[in-house]
N, C-alpha and C positions, 0 to 999 in steps of 0.2 A: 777581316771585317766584311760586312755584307749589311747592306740597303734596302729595308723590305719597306713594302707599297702595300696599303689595306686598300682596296676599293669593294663597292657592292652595299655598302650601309645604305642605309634610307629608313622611311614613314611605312610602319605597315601594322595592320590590325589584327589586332589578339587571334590568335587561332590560326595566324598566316604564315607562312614561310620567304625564309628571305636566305643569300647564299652569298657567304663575304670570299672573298678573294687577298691571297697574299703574293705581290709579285718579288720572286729576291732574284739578287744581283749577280750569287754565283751560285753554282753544284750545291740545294738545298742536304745531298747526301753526306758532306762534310761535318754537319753538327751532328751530335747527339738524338738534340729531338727538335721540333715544331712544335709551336704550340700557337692556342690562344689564349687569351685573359680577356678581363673586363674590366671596368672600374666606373661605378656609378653616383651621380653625385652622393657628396657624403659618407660617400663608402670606402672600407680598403679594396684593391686591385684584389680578383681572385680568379685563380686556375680556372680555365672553364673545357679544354680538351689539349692534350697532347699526343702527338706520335712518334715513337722513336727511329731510327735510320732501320731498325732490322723491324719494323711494322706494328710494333704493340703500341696500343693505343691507351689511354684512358679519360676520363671526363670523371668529370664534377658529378655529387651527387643533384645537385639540383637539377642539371641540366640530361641527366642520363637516360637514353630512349627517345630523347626529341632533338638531340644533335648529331654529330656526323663530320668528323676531321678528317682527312683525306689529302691525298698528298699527288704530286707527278713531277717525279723526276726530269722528264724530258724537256717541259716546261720553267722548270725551277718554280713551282707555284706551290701553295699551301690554302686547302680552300675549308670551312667550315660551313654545312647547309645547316639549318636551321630549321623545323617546323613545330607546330603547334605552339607558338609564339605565346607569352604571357607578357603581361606590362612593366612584371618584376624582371623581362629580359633588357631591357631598358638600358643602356649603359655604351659607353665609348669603349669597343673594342680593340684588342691592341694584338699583332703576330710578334711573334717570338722567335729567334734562334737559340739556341742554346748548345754550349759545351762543357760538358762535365757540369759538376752542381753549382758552380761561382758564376761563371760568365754567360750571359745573356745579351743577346742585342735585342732592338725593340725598332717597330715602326710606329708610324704617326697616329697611329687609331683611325677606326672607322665610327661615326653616330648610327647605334641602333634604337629607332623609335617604335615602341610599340604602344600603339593607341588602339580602344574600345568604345 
């Protein structure tokens, strides 16, 4: 099991950049991958970046060129930057552990607002 902490959400305007933070509880190099998600009112939850423990990365097509997952071991941390911001980025994001394709843990979410 493992206990992940989103901080770094907040209010920021279209075209801006914002960098979330994922803190976990143990050796983030035991799972599979890292990720983030989203989920906005109204909406289903969707993939928005992951990284796997040997380094490959991918993202969402929407969000692909203006995000940026990244990882530190040393830390145990999982961080997503974020720039050129749209309103459609809008959404309670969520970090993710994962092993194998069944089992997921999740943290509390972080509120991304993006206003114009």
């Amino acid at each position: 099991q493992v206990q992940l902490v989103e901080s770094g959400g907040g209010l920021v305007q279209a075209g801006g950049s914002l960098r979330l933070s994922c803190a976990a509880s143990r050796d983030i190099s035991s799972f599979n991958a890292m990720g983030w998600y989203r989920q906005a009112p109204g909406k289903q939850r969707e993939l928005v970046a992951t990284v796997t423990s040997g380094g490959t990365r991918n993202y969402a097509d929407s969000v692909k060129g203006r995000f940026t997952i990244s990882r530190d071991n040393v830390k145990n941390a999982v961080y997503l930057q974020m720039i050129s911001l749209k309103a459609e980025d809008t959404a309670v994001y969520y970090c993710s552990a994962s092993v194998g394709s069944s089992l997921s843990y999740w943290g509390q979410g972080a509120q991304v607002t993006v206003s114009s």
